[in-house]
N, C-alpha and C positions, 0 to 999 in steps of 0.2 A: 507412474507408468510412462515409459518415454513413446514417444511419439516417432515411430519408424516408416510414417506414411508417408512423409514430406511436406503433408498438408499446412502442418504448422508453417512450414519455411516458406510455403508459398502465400499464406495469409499473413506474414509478415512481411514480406516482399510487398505484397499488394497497399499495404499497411504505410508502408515511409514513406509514400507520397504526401499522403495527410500531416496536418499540424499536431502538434500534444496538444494542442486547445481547442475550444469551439465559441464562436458569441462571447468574444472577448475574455471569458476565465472559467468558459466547463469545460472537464476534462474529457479529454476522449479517452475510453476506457476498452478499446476496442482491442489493446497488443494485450493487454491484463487480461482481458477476459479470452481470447483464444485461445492464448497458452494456457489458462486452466483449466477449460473443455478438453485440451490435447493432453492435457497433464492427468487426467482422468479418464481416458477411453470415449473422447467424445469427436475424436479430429471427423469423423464422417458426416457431423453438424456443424463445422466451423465455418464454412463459405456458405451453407444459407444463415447463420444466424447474422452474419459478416452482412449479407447482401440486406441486411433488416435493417442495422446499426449505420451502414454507410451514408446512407442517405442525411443522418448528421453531422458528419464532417466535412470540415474546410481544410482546403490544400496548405500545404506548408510554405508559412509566409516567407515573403522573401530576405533574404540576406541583410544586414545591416552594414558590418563589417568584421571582416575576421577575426577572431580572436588570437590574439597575441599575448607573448610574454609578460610584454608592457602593459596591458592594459586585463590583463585578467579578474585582476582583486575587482576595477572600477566593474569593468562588465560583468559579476558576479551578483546574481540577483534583480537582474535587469529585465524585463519577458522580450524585448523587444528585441531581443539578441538569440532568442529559442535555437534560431535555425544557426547561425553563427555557432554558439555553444557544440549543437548535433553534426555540425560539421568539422570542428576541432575537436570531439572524442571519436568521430571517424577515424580522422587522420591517426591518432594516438592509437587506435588501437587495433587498426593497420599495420601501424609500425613497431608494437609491443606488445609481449604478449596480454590479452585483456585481465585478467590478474593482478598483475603488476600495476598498469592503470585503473582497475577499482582502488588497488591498496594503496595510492598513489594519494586518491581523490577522497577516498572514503572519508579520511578523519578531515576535509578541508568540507564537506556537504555536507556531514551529518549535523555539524550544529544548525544550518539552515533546511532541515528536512522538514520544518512545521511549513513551509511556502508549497502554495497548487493545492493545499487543503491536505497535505504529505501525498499526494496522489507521486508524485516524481520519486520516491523512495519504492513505494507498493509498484509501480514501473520496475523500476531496478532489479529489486527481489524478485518480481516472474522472470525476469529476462536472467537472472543470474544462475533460476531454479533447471530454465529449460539446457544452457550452457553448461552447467553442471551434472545433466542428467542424462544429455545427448552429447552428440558433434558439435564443435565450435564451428556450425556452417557461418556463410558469410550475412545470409539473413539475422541471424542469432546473434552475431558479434553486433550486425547495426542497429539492431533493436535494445542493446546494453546503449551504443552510445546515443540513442532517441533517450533515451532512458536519464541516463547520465545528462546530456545536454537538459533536459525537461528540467531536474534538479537543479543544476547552475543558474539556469535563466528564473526561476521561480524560487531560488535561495533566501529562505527570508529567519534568519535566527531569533529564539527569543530570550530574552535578560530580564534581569532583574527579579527573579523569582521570589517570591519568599515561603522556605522549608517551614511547613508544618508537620505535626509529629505524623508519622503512618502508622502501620500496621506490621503484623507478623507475617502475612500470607499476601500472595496480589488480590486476593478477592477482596480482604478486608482492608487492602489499600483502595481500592477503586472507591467503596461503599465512602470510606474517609473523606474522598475528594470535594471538597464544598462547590456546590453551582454559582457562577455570576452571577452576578445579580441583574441584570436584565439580560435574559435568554427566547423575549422575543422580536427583536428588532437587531436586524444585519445580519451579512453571510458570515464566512469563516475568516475572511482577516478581521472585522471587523470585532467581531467576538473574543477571536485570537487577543488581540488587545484589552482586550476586558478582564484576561485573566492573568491574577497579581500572585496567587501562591497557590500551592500545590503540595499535599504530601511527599514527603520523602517515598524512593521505593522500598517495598519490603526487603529486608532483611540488611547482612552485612557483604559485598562484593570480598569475598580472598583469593581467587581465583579466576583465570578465564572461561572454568568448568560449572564455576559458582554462576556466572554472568549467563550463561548459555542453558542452564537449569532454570534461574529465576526469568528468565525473558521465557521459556516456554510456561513458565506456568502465569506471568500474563496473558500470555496470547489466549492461554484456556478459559482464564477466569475473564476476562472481557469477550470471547465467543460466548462462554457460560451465560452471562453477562446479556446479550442481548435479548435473550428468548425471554426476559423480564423487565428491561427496561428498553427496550428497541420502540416502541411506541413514543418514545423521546424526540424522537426523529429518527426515523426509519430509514434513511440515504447515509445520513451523515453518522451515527453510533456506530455504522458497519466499519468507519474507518478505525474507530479502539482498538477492534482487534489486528483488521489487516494492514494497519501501519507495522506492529512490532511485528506480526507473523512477514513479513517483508524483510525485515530487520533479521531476524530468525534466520530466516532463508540465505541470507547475502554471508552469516559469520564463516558457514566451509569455505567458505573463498577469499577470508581474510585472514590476515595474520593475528593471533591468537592475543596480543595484546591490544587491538581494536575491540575485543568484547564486551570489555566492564565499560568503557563508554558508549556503546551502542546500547547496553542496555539502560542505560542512563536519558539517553537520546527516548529511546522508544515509550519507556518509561512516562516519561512528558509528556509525548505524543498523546499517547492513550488516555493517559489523564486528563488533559487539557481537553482534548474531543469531550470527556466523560462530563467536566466543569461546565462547557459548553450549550452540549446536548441534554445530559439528563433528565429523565421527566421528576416532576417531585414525589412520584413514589414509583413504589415497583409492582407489576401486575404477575400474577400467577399465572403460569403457563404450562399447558399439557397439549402435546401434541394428538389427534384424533386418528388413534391405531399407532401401528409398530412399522419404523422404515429401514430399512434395509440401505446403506451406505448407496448403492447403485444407484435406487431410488429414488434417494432425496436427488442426485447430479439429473437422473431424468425430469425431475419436477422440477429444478432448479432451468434446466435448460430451457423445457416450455415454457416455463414462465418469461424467460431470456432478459429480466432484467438485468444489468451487468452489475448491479451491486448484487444483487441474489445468487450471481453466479460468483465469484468473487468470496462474499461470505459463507459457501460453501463450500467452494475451494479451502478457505481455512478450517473451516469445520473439520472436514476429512482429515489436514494434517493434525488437527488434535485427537479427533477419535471419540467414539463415545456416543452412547443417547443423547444425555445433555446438550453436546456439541451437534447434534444431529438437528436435535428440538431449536436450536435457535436460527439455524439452516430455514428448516418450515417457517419457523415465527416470520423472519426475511421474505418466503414467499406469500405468508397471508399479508403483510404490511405493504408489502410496495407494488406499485402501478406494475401491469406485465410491459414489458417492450409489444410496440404493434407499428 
């Protein structure tokens, strides 16, 4: 549902003062989560849930040094550069059209899209969803390049994998993916580093049609996915799905032989979170009565966590009971925003 109120543009507006970060490496989740409220009929909620959220954010540190030709590769991956970065995909896509500069940058970030926890990719994808679905306002174009700069400065790629056999389906890839072995001690780089091999993803890539089939049916089977294993960690599983559903979102806007390695990209993503977080079993889940798509955004909102909100956002693009149940699971699991 596009968002014809403005409200969105004006809570992004409000928005680019602020850093992508908070307390040194949380992410402020506040551009993601508006645009999903506006992206569902909810912009009449978006400045008071805003005026809830604000109060944890820090202003957008200052400048380091511009970023240049010269020095891009070095400053690649740096945090300290955030604002530098958000001000060089300004410039760019001021000067080009924004397009062009995703398609530009895409295939140079996506191998570092596991950095900020993939938060700076699931950035991208809202801001790419509302620019795709509305006007290229000037709000919209600057929140691609918060977006895009977040990625650069938080760029952190990972190597050395090693391919274990998968599965037929993504479902029965995800189940495949073995946990680290210590899964309780350190955050997400820390962890990140702990994980040495990974399933292959299902099936065979022939196509950019093939890439763009199998990446939604991760995105399904990791939503599916939570309503059963989200008790793993209930912050951090939410990102299996909406890293690739991020992913998803960004391929209208790229040229069509970027697909098979985004799905490749997300792929990992999702996995590696799974390896990470998972619990060691899975709990049965039934949600208490029947919810109606609207519904779960209402409860999703009151509740106002921005991961709750977020994983319902993707819920909806999949569809579905299932997808709905893990939506709820999301709200009985995690703290409400207060």
């Amino acid at each position: 549902m596009t968002d014809t109120t403005g409200i969105l543009d004006e809570a992004l507006t409000r928005l680019h003062g602020f850093g992508p970060e908070r307390e040194g490496r949380l992410t402020n989740h506040a551009p993601m989560a508006v645009e999903a409220l506006a992206a569902h009929g909810q912009s009449r909620a978006v400045h008071q849930w805003l005026d809830l959220y604000a109060r944890k954010l820090e202003d957008l540190p200052a400048p380091f040094a511009p970023i240049t030709d010269a020095d891009r590769e070095t400053a690649l991956g740096d945090p300290r550069r955030a604002a530098d970065w958000i001000a060089y995909f300004r410039r760019e896509i001021e000067e080009r059209p924004w397009r062009e500069v995703l398609a530009e940058w895409w295939p140079r970030l996506l191998p570092g899209m596991y950095g900020g926890s993939t938060h700076p990719v699931i950035r991208v994808g809202h801001a790419v969803r509302a620019l795709e679905q509305g006007e290229a306002t000037t709000p919209r174009l600057a929140e691609l390049a918060h977006g895009l700069g977040y990625w650069a400065a938080r760029h952190h790629p990972v190597t050395g994998l090693v391919e274990l056999p998968g599965a037929a389906t993504a479902a029965d890839a995800l189940d495949a993916v073995v946990p680290i072995d210590d899964r309780t001690e350190g955050g997400f780089p820390a962890r990140l580093g702990r994980v040495r091999a990974l399933p292959v993803g299902a099936g065979c890539v022939r196509s950019p049609d093939d890439a763009r089939r199998m990446l939604t049916e991760l995105v399904e089977a990791a939503t599916h996915r939570y309503a059963t294993h989200g008790h793993g960690d209930e912050i951090m599983l939410v990102h299996a799905a909406t890293a690739p559903n991020a992913v998803l979102r960004a391929l209208p806007a790229l040229p069509r032989e970027l697909w098979a390695p985004s799905l490749r990209a997300a792929w990992t993503a999702s996995a590696a979170v799974t390896a990470m977080y998972a619990p060691d079993a899975a709990v049965a889940y039934e949600p208490r009565g029947t919810f109606a798509a609207e519904e779960v955004v209402e409860l999703a909102l009151a509740h106002g966590d921005e991961h709750v909100i977020k994983l319902t956002d993707t819920a909806l693009d999949v569809g579905g009971e299932r997808a709905l149940a893990a939506a709820l699971r999301a709200v009985e699991l995690n703290e409400p925003l207060r």
